[in-house]
C-alpha positions in Angstrom: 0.0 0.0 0.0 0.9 3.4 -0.5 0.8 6.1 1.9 -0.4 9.3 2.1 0.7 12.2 5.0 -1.8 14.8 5.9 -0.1 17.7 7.3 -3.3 20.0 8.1 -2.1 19.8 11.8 1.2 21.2 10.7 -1.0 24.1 9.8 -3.2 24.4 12.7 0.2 24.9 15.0 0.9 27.3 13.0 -2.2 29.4 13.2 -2.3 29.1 17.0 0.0 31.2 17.1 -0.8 33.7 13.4 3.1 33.3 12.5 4.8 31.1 10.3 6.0 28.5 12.6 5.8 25.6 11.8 6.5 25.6 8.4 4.1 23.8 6.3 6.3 23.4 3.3 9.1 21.9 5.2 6.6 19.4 6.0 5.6 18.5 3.2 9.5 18.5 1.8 10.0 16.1 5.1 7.7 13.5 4.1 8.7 13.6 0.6 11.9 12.5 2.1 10.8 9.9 4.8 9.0 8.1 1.6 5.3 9.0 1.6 3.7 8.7 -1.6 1.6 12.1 -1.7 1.0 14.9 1.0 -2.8 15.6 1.2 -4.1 18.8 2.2 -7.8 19.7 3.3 -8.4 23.1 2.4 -11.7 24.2 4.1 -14.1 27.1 3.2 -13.1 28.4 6.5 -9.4 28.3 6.0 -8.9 26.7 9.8 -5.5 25.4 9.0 -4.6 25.2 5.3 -4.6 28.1 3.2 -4.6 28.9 -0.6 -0.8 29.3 -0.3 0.2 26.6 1.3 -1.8 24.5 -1.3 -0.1 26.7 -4.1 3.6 26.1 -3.4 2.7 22.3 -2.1 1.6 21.8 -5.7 4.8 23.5 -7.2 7.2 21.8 -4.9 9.4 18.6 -6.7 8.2 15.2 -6.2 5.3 15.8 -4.7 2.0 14.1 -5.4 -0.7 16.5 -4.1 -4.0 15.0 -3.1 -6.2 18.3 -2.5 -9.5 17.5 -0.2 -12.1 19.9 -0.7 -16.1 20.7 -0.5 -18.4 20.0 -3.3 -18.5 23.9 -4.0 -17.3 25.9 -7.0 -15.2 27.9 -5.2 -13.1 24.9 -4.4 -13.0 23.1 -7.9 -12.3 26.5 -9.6 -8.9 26.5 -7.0 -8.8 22.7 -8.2 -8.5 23.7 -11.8 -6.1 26.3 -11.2 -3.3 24.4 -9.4 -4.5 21.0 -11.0 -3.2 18.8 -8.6 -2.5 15.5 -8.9 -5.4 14.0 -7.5 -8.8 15.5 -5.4 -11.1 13.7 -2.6 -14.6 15.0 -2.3 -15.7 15.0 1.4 -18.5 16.6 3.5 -18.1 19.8 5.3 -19.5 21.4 8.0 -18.3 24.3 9.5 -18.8 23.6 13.1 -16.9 20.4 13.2 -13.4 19.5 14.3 -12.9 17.0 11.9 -14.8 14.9 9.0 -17.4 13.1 10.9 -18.6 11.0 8.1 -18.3 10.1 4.6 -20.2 12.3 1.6 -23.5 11.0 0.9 -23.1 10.4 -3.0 -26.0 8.2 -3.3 -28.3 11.4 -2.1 -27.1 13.8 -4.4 -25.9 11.8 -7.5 -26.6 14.4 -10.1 -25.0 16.8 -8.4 -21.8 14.9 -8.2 -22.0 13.7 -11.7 -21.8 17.6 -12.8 -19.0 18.6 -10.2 -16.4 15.9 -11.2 -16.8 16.2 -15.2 -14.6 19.4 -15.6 -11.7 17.6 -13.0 -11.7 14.2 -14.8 -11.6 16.2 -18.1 -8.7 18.0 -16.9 -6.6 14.7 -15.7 -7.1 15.5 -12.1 -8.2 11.8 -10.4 -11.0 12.1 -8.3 -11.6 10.6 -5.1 -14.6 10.8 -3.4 -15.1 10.0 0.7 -17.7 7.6 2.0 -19.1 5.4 4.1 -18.4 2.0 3.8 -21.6 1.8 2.6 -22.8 -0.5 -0.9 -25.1 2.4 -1.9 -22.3 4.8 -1.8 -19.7 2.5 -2.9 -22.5 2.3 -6.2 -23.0 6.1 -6.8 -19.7 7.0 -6.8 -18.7 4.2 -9.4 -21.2 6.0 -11.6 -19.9 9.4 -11.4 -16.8 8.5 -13.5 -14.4 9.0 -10.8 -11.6 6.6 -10.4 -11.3 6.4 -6.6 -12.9 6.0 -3.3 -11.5 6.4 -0.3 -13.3 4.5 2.4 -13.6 6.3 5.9 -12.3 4.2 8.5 -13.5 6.4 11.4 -16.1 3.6 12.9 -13.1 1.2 12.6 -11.2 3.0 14.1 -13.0 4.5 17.2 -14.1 0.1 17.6 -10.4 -0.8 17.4 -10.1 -3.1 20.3 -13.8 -3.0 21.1 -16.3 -5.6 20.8 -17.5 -4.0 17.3 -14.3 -4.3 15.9 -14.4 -7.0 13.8 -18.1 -6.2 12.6 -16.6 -2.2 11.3 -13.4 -3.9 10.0 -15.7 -6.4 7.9 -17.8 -3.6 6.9 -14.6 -2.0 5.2 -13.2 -5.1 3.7 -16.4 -5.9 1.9 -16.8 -2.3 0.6 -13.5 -2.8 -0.5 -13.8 -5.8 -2.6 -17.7 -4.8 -4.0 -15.7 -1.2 -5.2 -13.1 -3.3 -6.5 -15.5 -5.0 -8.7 -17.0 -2.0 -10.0 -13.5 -0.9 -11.6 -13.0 1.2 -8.7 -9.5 2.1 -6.8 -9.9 1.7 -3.1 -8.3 4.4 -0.6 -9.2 4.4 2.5 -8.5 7.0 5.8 -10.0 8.4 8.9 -8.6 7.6 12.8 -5.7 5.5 11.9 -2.6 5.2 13.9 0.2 3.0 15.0 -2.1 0.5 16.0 -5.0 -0.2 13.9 -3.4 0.7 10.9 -1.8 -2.8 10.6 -5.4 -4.6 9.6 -5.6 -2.8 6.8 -3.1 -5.1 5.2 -6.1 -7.6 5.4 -8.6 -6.0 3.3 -6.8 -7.0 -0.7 -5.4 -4.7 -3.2 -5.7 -1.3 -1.4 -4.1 1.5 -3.0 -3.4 4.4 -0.4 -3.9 5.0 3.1 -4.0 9.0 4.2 -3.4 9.2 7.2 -2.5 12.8 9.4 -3.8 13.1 12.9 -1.4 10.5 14.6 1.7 10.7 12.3 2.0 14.6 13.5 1.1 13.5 17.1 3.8 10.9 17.0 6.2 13.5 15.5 6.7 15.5 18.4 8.2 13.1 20.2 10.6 11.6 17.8 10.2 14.0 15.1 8.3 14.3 11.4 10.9 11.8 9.5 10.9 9.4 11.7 7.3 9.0 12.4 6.4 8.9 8.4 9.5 6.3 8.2 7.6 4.2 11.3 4.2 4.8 9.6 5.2 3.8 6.1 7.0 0.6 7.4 3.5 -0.2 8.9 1.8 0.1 5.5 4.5 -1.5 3.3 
């Protein structure tokens, strides 16, 4: 599997304190280094952590494969077309949350999401879009054209160790395989750390794992290198 670094946290240290420490290019330049495959970026309508020029000079830096998560809005795909990054996941936003509590519901607004991706795929941009392990939005988003999903592993990962754990993880896995069958790539993301991350290997033929939260957590105790180099040796 390959692995993707989110470094939005990188960002919100930064804007705790409105200077430019951290650096959120460094970080990015960092895990290009420690071997992740892309660096994804979140950039919300309320510019919380990311902002338009971190995302610009991300995109321009060498070696790096951008995967840009953004809204369903206009405002975000015209940015998409502009910096054209490698690749785009389509989540759910709400303004009052701390993080992405669920996955997009495709299935409820199919039409829609037919129309928004057109222009990307057109371009070359891959397009992701984030759900529910869930067969009627593994279904939708195989007819919107897009070439991805990537699965949110949030229930998973909250029942790691729990009694529910093996009912979420089967809940992924079959997702997994039913996308698979559609002609669909498989990411998958949302809660995963040092721990849980290691079932993933059991659910076949997954492409990339993004993964943010607990890499930068893990990183201030031994650092941003080494905790993508202990993450990526989990995911190998």
């Amino acid at each position: 599997m390959l692995l993707g670094v989110n470094i939005d946290h990188v960002a919100t240290l930064r804007n705790a304190r409105g200077g430019v420490e951290p650096d959120v290019i460094k970080a990015a330049r960092i895990c290009n280094d420690a071997g992740a495959n892309s660096i994804t970026t979140h950039l919300r309508e309320d510019r919380r952590h990311i902002n338009d020029m971190d995302v610009e000079l991300i995109s321009k830096l060498p070696r790096t494969v951008l995967n840009l998560e953004m809204a369903m809005t206009d405002e975000m795909k015209s940015i998409a077309m502009r910096i054209m990054p490698h690749s785009v996941c389509i989540v759910p936003e709400k303004r009052q949350e701390l993080t992405t509590e669920g996955g997009l519901d495709v299935h409820g607004q199919l039409e829609r999401a037919c129309s928004f991706v057109k222009p990307l795929l057109a371009a070359g941009i891959e397009v992701s879009f984030f759900i529910d392990p869930d067969i009627s939005q593994v279904s939708a988003a195989a007819k919107t054209g897009a070439q991805f999903i990537e699965l949110h592993t949030g229930r998973y990962s909250e029942e790691f160790g729990g009694e529910k754990e093996q009912q979420t993880f089967e809940d992924l896995k079959g997702a997994a395989v039913f996308a698979q069958n559609l002609g669909l790539k498989v990411n998958a993301g949302h809660g995963l750390n040092y721990q849980n991350v290691k079932r993933m290997k059991e659910i076949p033929n997954l492409h990339e794992l993004n993964i943010g939260h607990s890499i930068i957590s893990r990183a201030v105790f031994v650092g941003l290198k080494q905790a993508v180099m202990e993450m990526k040796e989990l995911v190998i």
